[in-house]
ROTORDREN-256395 format. One record per atom (N, C-alpha, C): atom name; residue number from 1; residue in one letter; x negated, y negated, z negated. Coordinates in steps of 0.02 Angstrom, whole numbers, always signed. Example, Ala and Ser with C-alpha at 12.3 -4.5 7.8 and 13.67 -1.06 7.14 Angstrom:
("N" 1 "A" (-660 +284 -390));
("CA" 1 "A" (-615 +225 -390));
("C" 1 "A" (-660 +165 -390));
("N" 2 "S" (-642 +112 -354));
("CA" 2 "S" (-684 +53 -357));
("C" 2 "S" (-645 -2 -394));
# end
This chain:
("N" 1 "X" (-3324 -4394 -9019));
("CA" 1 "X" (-3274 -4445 -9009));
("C" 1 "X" (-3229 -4447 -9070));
("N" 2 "X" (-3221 -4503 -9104));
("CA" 2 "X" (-3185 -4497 -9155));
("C" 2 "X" (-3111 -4559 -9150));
("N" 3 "X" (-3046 -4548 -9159));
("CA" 3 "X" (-2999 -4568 -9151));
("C" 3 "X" (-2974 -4621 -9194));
("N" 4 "X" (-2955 -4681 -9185));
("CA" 4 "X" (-2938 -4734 -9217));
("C" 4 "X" (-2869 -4731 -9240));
("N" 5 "X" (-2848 -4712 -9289));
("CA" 5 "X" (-2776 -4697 -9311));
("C" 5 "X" (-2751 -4764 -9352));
("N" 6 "X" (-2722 -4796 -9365));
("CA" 6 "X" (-2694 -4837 -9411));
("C" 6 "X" (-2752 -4879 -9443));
("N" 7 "X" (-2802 -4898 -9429));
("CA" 7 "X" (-2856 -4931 -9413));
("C" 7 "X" (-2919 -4898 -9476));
("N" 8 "X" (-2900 -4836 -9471));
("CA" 8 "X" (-2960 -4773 -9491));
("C" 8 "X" (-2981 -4752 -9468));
("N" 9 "X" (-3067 -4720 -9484));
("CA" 9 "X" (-3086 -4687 -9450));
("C" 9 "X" (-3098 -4614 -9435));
("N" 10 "X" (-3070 -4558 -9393));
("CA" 10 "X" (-3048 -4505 -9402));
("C" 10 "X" (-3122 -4472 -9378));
("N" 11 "X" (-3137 -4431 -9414));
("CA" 11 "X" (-3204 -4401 -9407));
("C" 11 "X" (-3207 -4318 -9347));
("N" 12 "X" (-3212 -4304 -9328));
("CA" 12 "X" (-3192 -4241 -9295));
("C" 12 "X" (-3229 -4181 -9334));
("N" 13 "X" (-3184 -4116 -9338));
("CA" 13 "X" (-3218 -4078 -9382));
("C" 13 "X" (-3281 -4057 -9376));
("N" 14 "X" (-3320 -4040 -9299));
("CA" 14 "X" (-3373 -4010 -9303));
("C" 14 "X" (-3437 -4061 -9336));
("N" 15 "X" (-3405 -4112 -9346));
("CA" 15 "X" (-3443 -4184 -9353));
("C" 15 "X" (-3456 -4179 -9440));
("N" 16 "X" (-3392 -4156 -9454));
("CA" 16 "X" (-3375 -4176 -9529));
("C" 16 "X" (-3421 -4089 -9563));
("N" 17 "X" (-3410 -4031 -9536));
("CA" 17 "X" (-3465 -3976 -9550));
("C" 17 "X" (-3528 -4000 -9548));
("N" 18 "X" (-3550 -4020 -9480));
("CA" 18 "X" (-3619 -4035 -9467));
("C" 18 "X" (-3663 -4074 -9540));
("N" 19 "X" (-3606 -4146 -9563));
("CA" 19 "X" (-3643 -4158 -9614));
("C" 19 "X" (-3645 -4130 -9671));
("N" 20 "X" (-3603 -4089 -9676));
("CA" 20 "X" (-3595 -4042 -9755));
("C" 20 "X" (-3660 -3979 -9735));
("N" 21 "X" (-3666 -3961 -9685));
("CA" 21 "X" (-3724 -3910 -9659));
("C" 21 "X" (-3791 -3943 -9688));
("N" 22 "X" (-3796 -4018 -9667));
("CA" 22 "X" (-3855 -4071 -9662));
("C" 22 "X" (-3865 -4073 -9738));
("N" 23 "X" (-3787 -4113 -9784));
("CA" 23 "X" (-3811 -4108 -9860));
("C" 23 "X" (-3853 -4063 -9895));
("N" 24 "X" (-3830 -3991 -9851));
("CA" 24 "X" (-3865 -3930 -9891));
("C" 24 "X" (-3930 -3934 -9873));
("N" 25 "X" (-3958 -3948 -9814));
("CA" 25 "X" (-4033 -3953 -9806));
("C" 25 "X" (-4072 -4016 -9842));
("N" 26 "X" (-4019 -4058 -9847));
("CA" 26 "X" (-4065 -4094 -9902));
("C" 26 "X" (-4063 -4072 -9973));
("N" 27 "X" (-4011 -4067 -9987));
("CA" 27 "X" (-4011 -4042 -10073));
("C" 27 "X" (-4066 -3980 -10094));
("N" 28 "X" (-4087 -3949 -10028));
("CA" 28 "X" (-4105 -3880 -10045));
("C" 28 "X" (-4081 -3832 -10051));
("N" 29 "X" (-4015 -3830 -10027));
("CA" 29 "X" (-3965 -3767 -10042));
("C" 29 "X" (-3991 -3713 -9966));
("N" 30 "X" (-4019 -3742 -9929));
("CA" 30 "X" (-4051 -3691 -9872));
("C" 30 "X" (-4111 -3731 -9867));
("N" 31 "X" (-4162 -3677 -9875));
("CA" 31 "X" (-4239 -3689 -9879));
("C" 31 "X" (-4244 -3691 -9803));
("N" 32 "X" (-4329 -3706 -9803));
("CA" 32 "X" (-4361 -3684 -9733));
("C" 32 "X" (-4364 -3625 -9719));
("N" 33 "X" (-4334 -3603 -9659));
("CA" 33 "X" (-4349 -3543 -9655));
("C" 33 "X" (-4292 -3483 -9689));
("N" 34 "X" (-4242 -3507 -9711));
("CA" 34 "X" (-4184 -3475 -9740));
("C" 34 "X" (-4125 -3474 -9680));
("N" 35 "X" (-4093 -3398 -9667));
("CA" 35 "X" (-4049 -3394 -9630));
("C" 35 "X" (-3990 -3412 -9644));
("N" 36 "X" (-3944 -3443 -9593));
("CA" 36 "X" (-3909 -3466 -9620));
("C" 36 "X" (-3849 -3411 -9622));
("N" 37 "X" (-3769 -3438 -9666));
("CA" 37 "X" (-3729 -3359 -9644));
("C" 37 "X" (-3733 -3359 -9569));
("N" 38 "X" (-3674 -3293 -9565));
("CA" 38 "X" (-3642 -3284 -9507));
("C" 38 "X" (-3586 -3317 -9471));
("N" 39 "X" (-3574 -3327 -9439));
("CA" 39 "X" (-3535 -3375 -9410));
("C" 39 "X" (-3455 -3366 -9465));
("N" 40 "X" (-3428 -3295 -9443));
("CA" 40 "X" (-3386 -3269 -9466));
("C" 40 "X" (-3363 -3299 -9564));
("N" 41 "X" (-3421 -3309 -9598));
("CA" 41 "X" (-3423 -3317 -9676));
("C" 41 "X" (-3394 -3402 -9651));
("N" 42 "X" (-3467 -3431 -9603));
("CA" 42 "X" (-3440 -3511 -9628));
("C" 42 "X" (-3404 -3523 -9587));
("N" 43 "X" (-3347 -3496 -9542));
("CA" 43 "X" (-3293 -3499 -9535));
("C" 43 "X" (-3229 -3496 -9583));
("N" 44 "X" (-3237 -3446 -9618));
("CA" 44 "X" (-3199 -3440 -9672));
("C" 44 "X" (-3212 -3494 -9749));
("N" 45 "X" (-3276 -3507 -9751));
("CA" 45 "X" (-3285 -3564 -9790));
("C" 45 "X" (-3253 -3662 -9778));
("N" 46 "X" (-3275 -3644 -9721));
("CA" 46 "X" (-3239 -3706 -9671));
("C" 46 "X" (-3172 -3710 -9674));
("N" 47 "X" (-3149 -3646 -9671));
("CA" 47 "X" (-3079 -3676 -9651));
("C" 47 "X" (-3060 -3676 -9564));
("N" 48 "X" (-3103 -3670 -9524));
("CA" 48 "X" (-3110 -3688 -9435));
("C" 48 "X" (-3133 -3623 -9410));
("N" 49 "X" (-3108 -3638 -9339));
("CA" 49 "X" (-3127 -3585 -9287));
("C" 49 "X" (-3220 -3587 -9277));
("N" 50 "X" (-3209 -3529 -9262));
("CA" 50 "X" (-3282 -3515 -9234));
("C" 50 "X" (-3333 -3567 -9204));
("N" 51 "X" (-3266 -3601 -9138));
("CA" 51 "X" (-3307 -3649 -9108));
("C" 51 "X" (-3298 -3710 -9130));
("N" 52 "X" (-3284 -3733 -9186));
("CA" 52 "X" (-3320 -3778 -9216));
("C" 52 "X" (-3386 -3737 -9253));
("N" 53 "X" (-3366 -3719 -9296));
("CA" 53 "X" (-3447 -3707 -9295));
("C" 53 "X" (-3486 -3687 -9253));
("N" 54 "X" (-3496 -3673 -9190));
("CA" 54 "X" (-3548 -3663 -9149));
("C" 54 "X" (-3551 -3742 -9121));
("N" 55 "X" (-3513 -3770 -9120));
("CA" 55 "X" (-3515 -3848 -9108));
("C" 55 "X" (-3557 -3900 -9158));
("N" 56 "X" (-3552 -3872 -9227));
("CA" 56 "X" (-3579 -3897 -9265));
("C" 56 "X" (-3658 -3905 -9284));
("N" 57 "X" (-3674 -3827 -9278));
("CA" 57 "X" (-3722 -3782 -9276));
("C" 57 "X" (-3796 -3807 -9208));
("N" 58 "X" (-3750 -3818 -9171));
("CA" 58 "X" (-3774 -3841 -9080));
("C" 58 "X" (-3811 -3897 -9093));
("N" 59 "X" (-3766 -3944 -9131));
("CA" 59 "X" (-3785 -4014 -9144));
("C" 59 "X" (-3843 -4017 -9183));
("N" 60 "X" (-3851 -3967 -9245));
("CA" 60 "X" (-3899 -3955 -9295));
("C" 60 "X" (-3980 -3929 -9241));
("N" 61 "X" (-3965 -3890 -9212));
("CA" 61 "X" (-4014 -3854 -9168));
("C" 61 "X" (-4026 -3891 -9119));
("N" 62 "X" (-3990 -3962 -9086));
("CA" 62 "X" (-4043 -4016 -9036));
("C" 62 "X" (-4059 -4053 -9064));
("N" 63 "X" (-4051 -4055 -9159));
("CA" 63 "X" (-4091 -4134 -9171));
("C" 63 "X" (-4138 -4089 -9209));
("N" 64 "X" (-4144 -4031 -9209));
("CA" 64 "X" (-4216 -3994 -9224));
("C" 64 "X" (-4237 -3962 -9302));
("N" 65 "X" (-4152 -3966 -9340));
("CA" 65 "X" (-4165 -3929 -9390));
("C" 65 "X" (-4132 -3867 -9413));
("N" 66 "X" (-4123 -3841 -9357));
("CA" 66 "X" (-4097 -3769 -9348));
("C" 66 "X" (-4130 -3729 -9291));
("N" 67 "X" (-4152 -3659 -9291));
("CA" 67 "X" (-4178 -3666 -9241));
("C" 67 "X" (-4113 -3564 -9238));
("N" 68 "X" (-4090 -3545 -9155));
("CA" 68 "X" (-4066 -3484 -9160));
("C" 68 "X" (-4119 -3456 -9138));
("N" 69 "X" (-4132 -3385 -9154));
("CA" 69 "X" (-4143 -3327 -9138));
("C" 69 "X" (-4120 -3289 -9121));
("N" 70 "X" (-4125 -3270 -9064));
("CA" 70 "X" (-4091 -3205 -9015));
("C" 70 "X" (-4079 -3149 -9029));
("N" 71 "X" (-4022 -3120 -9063));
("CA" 71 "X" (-4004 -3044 -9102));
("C" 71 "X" (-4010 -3050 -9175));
("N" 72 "X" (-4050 -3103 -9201));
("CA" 72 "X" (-4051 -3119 -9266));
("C" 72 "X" (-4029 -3154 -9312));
("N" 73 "X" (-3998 -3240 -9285));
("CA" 73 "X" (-3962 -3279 -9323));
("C" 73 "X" (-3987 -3347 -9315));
("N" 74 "X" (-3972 -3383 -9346));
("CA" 74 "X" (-4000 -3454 -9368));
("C" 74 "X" (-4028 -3481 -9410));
("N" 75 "X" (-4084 -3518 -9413));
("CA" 75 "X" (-4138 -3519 -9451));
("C" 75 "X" (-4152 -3589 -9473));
("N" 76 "X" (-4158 -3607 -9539));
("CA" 76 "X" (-4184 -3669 -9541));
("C" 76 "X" (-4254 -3685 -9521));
("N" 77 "X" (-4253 -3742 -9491));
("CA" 77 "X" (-4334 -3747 -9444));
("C" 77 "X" (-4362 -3811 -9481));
("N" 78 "X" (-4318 -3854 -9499));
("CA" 78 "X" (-4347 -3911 -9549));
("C" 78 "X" (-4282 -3959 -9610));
("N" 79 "X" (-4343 -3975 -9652));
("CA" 79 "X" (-4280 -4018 -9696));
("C" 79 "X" (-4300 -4072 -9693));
("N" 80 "X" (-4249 -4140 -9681));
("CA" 80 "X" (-4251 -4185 -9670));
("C" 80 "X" (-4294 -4226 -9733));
("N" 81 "X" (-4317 -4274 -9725));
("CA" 81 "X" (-4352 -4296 -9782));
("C" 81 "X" (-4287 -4361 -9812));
("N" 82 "X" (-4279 -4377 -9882));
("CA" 82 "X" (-4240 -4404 -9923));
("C" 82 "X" (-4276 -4501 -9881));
# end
């Protein structure tokens, strides 16, 4: 849900990570198959709480290019094609 302020459009953060997450899978900055950090790092890279990034992250992993692993982390599962 994003908020109409002064007739802009306000992006919400896990929204605004998600696509900076997305840029990197296209640019190549996370391969197939490359873990991603820990929550804790791209928290601190972000700037945001945890649960945005697990919000962000969530979003990445139902449209199918993240995939988690249980005790292990998060994984890139595909890169979008240009």
């Amino acid at each position: 849900m994003s908020s109409n302020i002064g007739g802009q459009q306000r992006r919400l953060l896990p929204d605004q990570v998600r696509d900076v997450i997305m840029g990197r899978l296209h640019d190549g900055t996370f391969e197939v198959g490359a873990k991603l950090p820990p929550e804790p790092d791209l928290c601190d890279e972000f700037g945001v709480s945890r649960a945005t990034i697990r919000e962000a992250v969530r979003a990445l992993v139902e449209s199918g290019y993240l995939a988690r692993v249980q005790g292990s982390g998060t994984y890139v599962s595909f890169r979008p094609r240009l």
